[in-house]
C-alpha positions as CSV (number, residue, x, y, z in Angstrom):
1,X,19.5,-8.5,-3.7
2,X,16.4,-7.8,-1.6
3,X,13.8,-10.5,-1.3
4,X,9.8,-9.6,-0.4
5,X,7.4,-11.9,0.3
6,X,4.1,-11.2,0.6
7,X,1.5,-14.0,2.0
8,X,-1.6,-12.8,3.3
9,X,-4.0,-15.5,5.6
10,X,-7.1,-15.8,4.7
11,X,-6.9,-13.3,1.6
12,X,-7.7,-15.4,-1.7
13,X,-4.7,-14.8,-4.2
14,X,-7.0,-13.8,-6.8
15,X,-8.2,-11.1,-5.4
16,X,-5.6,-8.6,-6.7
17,X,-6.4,-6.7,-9.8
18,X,-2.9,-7.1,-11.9
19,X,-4.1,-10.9,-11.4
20,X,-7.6,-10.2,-13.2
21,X,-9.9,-9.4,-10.2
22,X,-13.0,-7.1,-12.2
23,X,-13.6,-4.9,-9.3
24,X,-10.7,-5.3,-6.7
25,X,-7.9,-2.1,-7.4
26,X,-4.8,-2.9,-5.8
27,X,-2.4,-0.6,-7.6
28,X,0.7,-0.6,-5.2
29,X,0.8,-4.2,-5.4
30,X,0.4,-4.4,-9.0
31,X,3.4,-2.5,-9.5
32,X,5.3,-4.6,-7.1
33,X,4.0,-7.9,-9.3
34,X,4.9,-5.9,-12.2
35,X,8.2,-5.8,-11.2
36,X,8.9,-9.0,-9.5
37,X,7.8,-12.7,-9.7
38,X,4.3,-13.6,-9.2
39,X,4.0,-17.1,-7.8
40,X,0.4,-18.1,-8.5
41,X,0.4,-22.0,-7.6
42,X,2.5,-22.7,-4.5
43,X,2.2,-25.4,-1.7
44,X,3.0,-24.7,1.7
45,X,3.1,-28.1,4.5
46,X,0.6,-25.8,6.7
47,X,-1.4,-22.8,6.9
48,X,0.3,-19.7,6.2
49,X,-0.5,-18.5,9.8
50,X,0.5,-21.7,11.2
51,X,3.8,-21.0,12.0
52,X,3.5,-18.0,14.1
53,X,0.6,-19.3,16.1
């Protein structure tokens, strides 16, 4: 089994157009969310760049 995640800092999660965005085309990451899991509400203990500061 291969895992991807994909967590972009500072990138706002709507912003993808398989996720409803009107003018944003992001078609090689809609077909990965077409194919996988989409988490859309998550909670993290720190900034997703935290860690590798």
């Amino acid at each position: 089994m291969n895992i991807l995640f994909i967590i972009a800092d500072q990138w706002r999660g709507e912003c993808l157009s398989s996720l409803g965005h009107p003018l944003v085309k992001t078609p090689h990451l809609d077909a990965l969310a077409a194919d996988g899991v989409t988490f859309k509400r998550h909670y993290g203990q720190s900034a997703p760049c935290g860690p590798s500061r």
